[in-house]
One Martini backbone bead per residue (centre of mass of N, CA, C, O) as a GRO file, in nm:
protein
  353
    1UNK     BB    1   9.123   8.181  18.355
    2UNK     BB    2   9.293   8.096  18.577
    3UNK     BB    3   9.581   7.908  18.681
    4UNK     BB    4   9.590   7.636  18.803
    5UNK     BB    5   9.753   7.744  19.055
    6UNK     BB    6   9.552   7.972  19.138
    7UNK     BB    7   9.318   7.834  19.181
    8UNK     BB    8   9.414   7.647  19.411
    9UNK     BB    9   9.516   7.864  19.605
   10UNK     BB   10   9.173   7.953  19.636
   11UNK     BB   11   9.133   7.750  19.844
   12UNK     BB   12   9.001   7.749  20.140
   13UNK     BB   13   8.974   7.638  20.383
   14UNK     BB   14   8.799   7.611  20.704
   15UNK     BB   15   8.648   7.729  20.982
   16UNK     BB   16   8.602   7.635  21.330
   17UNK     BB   17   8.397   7.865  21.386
   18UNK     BB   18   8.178   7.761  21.191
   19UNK     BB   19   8.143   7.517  21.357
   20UNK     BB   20   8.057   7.622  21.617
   21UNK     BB   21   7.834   7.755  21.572
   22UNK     BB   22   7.661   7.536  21.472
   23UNK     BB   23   7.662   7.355  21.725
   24UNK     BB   24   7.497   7.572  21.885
   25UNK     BB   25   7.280   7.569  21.669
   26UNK     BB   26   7.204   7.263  21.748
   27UNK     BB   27   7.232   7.231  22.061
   28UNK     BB   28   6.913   7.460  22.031
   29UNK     BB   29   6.747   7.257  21.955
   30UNK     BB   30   6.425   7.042  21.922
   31UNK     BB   31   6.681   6.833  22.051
   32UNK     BB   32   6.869   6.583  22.119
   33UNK     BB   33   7.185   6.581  22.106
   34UNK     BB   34   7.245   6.405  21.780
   35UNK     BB   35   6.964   6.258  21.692
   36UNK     BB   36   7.029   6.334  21.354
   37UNK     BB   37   7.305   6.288  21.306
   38UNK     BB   38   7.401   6.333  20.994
   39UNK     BB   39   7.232   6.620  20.974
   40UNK     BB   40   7.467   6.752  21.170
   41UNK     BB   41   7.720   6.732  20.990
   42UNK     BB   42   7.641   6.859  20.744
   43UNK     BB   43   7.553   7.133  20.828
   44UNK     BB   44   7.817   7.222  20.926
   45UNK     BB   45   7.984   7.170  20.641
   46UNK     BB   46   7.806   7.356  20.531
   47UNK     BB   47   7.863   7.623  20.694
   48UNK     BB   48   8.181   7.644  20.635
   49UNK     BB   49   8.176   7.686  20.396
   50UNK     BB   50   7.949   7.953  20.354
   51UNK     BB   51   7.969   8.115  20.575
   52UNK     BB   52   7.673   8.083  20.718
   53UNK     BB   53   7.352   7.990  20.884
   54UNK     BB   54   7.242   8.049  20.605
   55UNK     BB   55   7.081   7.821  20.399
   56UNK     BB   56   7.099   7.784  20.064
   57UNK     BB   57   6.915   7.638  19.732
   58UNK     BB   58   6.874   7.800  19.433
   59UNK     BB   59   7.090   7.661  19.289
   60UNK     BB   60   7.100   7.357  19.066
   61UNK     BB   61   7.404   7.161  18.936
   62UNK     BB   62   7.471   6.907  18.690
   63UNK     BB   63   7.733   6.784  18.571
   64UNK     BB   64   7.805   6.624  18.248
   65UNK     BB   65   8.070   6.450  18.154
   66UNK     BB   66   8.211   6.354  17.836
   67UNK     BB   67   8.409   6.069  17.691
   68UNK     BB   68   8.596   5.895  17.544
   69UNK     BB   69   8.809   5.552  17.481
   70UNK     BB   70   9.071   5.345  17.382
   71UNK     BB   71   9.060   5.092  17.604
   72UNK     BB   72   8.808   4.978  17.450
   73UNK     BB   73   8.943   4.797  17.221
   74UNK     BB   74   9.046   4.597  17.477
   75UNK     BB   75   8.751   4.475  17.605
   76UNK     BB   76   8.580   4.669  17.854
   77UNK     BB   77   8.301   4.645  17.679
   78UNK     BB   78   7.957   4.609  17.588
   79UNK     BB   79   7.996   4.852  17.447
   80UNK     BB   80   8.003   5.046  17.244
   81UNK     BB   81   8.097   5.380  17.170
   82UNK     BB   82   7.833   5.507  17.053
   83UNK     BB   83   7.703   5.586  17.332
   84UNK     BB   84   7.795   5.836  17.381
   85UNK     BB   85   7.666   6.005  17.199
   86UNK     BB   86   7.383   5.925  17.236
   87UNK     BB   87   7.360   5.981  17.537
   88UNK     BB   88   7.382   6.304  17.507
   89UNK     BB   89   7.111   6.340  17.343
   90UNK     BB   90   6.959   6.232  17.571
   91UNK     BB   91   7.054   6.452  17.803
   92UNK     BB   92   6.945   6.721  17.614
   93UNK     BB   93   6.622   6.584  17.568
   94UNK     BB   94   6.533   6.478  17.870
   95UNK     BB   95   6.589   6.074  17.898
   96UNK     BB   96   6.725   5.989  18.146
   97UNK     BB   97   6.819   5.955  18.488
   98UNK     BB   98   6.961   6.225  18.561
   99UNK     BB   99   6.705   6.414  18.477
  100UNK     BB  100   6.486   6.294  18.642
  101UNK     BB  101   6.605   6.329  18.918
  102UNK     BB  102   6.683   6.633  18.903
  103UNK     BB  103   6.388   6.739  18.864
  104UNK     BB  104   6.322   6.651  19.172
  105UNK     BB  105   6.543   6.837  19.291
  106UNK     BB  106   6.557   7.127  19.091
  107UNK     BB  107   6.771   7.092  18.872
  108UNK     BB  108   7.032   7.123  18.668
  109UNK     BB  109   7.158   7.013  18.316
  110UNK     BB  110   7.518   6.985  18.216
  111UNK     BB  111   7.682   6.924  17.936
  112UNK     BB  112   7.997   6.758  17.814
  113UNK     BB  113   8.228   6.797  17.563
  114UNK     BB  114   8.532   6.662  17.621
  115UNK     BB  115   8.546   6.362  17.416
  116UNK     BB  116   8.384   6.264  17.141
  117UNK     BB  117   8.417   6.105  16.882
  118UNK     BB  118   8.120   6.255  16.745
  119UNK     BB  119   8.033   6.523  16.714
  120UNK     BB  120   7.715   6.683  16.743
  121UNK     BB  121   7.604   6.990  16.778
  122UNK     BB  122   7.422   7.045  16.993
  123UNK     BB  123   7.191   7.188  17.161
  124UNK     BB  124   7.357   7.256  17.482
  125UNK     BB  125   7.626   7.260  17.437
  126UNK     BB  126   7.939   7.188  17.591
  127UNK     BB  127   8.212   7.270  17.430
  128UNK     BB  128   8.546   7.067  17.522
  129UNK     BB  129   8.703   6.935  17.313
  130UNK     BB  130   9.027   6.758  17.266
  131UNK     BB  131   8.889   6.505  17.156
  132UNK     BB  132   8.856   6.172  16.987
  133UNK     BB  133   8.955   6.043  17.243
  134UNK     BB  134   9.132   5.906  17.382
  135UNK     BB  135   9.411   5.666  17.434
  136UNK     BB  136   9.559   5.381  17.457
  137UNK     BB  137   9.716   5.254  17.773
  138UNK     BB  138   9.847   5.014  17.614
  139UNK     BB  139  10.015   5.174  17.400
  140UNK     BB  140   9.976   5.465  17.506
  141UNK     BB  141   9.900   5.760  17.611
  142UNK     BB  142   9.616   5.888  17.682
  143UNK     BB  143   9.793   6.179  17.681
  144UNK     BB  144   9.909   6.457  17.733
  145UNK     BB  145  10.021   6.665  17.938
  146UNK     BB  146   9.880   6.918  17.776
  147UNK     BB  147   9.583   6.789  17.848
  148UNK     BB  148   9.590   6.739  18.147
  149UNK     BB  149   9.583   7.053  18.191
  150UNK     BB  150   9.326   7.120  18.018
  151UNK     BB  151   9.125   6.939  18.158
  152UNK     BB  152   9.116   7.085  18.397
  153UNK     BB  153   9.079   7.404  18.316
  154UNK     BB  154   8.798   7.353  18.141
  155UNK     BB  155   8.646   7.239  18.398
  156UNK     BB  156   8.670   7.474  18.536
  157UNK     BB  157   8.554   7.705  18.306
  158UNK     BB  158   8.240   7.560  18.340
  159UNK     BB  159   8.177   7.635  18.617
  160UNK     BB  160   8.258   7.979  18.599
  161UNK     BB  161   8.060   7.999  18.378
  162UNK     BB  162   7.794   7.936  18.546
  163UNK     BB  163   7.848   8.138  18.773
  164UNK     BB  164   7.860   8.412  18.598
  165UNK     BB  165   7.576   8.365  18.510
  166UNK     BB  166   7.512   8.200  18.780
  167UNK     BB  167   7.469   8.152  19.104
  168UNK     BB  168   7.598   7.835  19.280
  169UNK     BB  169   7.447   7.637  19.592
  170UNK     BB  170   7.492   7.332  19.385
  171UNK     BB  171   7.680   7.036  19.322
  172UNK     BB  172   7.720   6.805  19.070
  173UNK     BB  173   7.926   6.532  18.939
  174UNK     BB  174   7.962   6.366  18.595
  175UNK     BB  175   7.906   6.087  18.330
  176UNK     BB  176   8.027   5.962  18.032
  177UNK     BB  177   8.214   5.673  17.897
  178UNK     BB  178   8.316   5.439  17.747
  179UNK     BB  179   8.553   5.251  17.952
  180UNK     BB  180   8.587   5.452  18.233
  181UNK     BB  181   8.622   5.265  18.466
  182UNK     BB  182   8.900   5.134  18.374
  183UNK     BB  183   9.057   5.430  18.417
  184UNK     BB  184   8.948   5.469  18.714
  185UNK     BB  185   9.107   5.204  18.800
  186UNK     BB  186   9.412   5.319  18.702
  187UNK     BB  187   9.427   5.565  18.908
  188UNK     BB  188   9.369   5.406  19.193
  189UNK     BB  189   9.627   5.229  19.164
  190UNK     BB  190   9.813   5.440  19.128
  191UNK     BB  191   9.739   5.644  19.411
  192UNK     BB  192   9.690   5.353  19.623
  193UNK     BB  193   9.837   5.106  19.552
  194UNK     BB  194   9.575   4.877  19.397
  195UNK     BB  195   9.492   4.623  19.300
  196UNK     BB  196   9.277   4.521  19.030
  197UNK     BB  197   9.106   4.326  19.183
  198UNK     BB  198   8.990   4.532  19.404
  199UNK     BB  199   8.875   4.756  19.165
  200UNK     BB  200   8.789   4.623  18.926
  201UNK     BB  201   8.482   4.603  18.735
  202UNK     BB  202   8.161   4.522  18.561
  203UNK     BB  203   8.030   4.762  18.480
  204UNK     BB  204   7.805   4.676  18.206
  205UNK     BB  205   7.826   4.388  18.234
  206UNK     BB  206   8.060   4.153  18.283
  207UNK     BB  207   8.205   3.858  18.261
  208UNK     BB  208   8.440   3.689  18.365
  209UNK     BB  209   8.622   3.706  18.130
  210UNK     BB  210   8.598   4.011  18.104
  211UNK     BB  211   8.699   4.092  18.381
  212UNK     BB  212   8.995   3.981  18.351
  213UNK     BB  213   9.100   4.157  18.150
  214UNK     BB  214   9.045   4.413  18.197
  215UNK     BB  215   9.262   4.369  18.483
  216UNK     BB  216   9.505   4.359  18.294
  217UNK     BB  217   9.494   4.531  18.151
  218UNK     BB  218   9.541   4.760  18.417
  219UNK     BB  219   9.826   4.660  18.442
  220UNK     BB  220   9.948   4.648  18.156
  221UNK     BB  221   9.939   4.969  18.201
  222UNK     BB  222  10.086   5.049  18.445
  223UNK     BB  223  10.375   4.889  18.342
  224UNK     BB  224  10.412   5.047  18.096
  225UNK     BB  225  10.351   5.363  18.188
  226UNK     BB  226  10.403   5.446  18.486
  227UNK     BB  227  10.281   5.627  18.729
  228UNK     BB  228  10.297   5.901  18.928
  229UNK     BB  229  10.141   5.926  19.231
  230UNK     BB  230  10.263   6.231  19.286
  231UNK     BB  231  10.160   6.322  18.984
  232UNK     BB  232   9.887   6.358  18.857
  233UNK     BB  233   9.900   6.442  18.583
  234UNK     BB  234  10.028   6.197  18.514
  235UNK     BB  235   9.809   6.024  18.533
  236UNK     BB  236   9.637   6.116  18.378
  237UNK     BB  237   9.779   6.085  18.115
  238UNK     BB  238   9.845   5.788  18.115
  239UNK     BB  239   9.531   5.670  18.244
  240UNK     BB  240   9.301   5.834  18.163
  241UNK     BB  241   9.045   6.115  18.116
  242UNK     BB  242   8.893   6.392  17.962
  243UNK     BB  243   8.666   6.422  18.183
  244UNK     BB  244   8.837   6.342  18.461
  245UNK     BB  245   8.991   6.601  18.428
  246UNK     BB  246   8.719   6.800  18.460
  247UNK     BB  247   8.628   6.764  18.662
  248UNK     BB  248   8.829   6.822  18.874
  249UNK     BB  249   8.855   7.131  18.759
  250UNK     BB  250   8.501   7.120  18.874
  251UNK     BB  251   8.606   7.082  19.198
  252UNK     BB  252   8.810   7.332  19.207
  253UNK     BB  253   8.593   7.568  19.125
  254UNK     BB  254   8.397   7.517  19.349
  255UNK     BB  255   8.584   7.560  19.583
  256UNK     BB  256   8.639   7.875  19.488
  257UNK     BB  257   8.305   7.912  19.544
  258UNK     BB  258   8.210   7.779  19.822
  259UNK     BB  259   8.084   7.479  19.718
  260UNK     BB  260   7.903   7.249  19.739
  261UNK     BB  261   8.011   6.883  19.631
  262UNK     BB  262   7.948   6.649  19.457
  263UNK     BB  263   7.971   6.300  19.421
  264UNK     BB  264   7.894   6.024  19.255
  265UNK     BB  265   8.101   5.802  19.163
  266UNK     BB  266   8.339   5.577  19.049
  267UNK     BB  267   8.459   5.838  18.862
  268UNK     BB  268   8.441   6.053  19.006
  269UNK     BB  269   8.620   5.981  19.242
  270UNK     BB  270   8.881   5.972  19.061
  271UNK     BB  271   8.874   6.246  19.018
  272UNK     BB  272   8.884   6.394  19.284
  273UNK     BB  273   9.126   6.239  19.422
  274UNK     BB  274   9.297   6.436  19.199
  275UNK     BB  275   9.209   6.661  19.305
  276UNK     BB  276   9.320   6.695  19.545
  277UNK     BB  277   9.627   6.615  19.498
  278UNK     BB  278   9.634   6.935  19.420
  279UNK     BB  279   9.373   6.996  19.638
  280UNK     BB  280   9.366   6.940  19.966
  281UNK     BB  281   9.112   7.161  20.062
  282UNK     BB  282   8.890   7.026  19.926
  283UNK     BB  283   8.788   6.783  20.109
  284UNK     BB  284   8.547   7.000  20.263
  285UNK     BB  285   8.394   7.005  19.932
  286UNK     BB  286   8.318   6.732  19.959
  287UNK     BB  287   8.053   6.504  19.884
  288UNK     BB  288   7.959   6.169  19.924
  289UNK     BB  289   7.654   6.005  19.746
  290UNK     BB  290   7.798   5.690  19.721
  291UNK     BB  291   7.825   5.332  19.711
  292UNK     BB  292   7.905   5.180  19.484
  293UNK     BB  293   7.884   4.851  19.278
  294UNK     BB  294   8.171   4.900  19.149
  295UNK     BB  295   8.386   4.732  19.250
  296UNK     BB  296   8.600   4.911  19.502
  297UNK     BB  297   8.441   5.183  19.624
  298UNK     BB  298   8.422   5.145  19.921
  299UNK     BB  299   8.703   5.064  20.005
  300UNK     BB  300   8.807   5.374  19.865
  301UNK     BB  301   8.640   5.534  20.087
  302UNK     BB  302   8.778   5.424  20.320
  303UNK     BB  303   9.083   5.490  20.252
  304UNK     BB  304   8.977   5.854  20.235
  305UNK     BB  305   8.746   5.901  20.445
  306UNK     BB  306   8.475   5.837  20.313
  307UNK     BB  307   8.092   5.914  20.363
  308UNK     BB  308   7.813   5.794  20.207
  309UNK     BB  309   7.491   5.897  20.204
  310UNK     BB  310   7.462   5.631  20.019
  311UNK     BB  311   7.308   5.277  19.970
  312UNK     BB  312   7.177   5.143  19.639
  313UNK     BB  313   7.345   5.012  19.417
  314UNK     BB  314   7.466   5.210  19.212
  315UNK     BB  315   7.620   5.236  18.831
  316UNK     BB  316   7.582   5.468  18.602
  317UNK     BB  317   7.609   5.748  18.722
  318UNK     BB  318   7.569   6.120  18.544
  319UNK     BB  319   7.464   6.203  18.853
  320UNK     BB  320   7.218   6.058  18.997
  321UNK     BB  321   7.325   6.034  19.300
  322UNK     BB  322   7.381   6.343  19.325
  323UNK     BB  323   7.076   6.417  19.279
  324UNK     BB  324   6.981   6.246  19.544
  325UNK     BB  325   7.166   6.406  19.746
  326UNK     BB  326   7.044   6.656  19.756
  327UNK     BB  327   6.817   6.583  19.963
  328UNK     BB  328   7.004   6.533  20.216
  329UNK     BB  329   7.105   6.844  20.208
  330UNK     BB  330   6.853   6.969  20.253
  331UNK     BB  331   6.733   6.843  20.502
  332UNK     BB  332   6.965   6.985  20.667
  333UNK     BB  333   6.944   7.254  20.609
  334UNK     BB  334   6.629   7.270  20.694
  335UNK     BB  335   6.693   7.208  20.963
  336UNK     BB  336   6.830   7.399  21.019
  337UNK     BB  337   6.694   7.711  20.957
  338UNK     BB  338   6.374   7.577  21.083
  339UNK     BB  339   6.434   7.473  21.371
  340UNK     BB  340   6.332   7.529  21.663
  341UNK     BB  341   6.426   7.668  21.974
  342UNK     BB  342   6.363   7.651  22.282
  343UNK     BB  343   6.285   7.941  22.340
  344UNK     BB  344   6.131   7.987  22.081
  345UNK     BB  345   5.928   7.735  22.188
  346UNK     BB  346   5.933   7.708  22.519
  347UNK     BB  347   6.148   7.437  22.569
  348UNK     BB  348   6.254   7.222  22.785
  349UNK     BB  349   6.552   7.151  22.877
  350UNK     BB  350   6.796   6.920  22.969
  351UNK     BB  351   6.926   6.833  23.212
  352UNK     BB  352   7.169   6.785  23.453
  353UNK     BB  353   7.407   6.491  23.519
   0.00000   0.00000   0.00000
């Protein structure tokens, strides 16, 4: 793949003048200007990204990154560690709820091993794996430097290696990994300068006195390890996980290939947002499919100026969300491309007052 500098540097902008374009057609259709409300402006962002008029979405795909958390050992989950590799399983034989869904959407589902304590060896998984989960962010980093770097990387060559073997004209980017809540609620606290208290939440459902801890972890870890909020890398590096570098590395490489991406939930967002982070033109490529339940969500929803699609109550995370978004995206893409316009059906026009 290109070098993480190079991917960067390939996603551009989105153009003005085809927002324009979309705008003209959208206020051609026979429908009162606007009346559509946000699937008039999904379709213009639709147009934006793919610069073209004609929206199909061909092939659909979620990518699933897993990876273990060293930071589980210090009581952030009521489940074991072993349950991210059985559940990898679960994903391959498709039995999950992220399978069920992708299936109605008429998605494919790609997993992949970033870093789960117990490779599987399964058929059909991608294997990308680091290492058998990050380190503790309370004892020490949870990964070096040059792993934060390698798995936003390897995240990248994921999305290239499935577009390069077949063009993806949607994709949704998810994941599964006990403990990763915790992570990813100590990146958001990192990045956006916000107390545990306000973004850690009860993850697979922890009692008061489990979530008082989590929040504990998150502050004991960031005063410890002090990540850079200015330096994307360094806060991977001190407080992430090997998935949410992966993911990061797979919304910047969906970026490079003009591809609109679905953000998942609460764990994804944590990546999306390192991913601008690095590369701040993607936030044009970027949709989020809901507002988790999980922690500070919506808060940090609003804090980056993101409006999510759906408001369903869900924290599963695995792409599931992403999954029912796509639906959404067609619906828009839809009406933008068979709708037709005044002309077309000889419709008069609201006249000008």
């Amino acid at each position: 793949m290109p070098a993480l500098a190079e991917l960067i540097q390939s996603v551009r902008p989105v153009s003005d003048a085809w927002t324009a374009r979309a705008v003209d057609r959208l206020n051609r259709l026979t429908k009162p200007v606007g009346s559509l409300g946000k699937l008039e402006s999904l379709a213009a962002a639709l147009v934006r990204i793919r610069e073209s008029l004609d929206i199909q979405f061909s092939r659909k795909v979620v990518f699933t990154f897993a990876a273990d958390h060293g930071v589980a050992e210090s009581g952030v989950s009521l489940f074991p560690q072993s349950v991210t590799g059985q559940m990898v399983k679960n994903f391959l034989a498709g039995g999950a709820a992220v399978n069920v869904l992708a299936r109605l959407a008429g998605a494919e589902v790609r997993v992949i091993d970033a870093g789960v304590i117990e490779p599987s060896g399964a058929a059909g998984l991608i294997e990308k794996r680091l290492g058998p989960g990050t380190l503790n962010f309370l004892k020490e980093n949870a990964m070096s430097l040059e792993n934060a770097r390698r798995a936003v990387e390897w995240g990248a060559d994921v999305f290239l290696d499935e577009f390069a073997a077949h063009p993806i004209d949607l994709a949704g980017v998810g994941e599964m990994g006990i403990g990763n809540s915790t992570s990813a609620a100590a990146v958001f606290c990192a990045l956006l300068d916000m107390p545990p208290e306000k973004i850690a939440g009860r993850g697979t459902g922890l009692d008061d006195a489990a979530l008082a801890n989590k929040r504990r972890v998150v502050a004991d870890g960031l005063r410890l390890r002090r990540p850079n909020p200015s330096d994307p890398l360094d806060v991977l590096s001190k407080v992430g996980g090997f998935e949410i570098g992966q993911m990061a590395g797979c919304y910047i490489a969906g970026g490079s290939k003009r591809v609109p991406m679905l953000v998942d939930g609460f764990i994804s967002t944590a990546a999306a947002l390192l991913a601008e982070r690095m590369c701040p033109a993607l936030k044009q490529y970027l949709f989020f499919s809901h507002a988790s339940a999980e922690g500070g969500h919506a808060e940090i929803l609003k804090q980056i100026g993101a409006t999510p699609l759906l408001d369903l109550d869900l924290r599963l995370g695995e792409g599931t969300a992403a999954a029912l978004a796509m639906r959404v995206l067609e619906a828009s893409a839809a009406i933008f491309t068979e709708m037709a316009t005044f002309e077309s059906a000889r419709v008069d026009e609201a006249e000008s007052r």
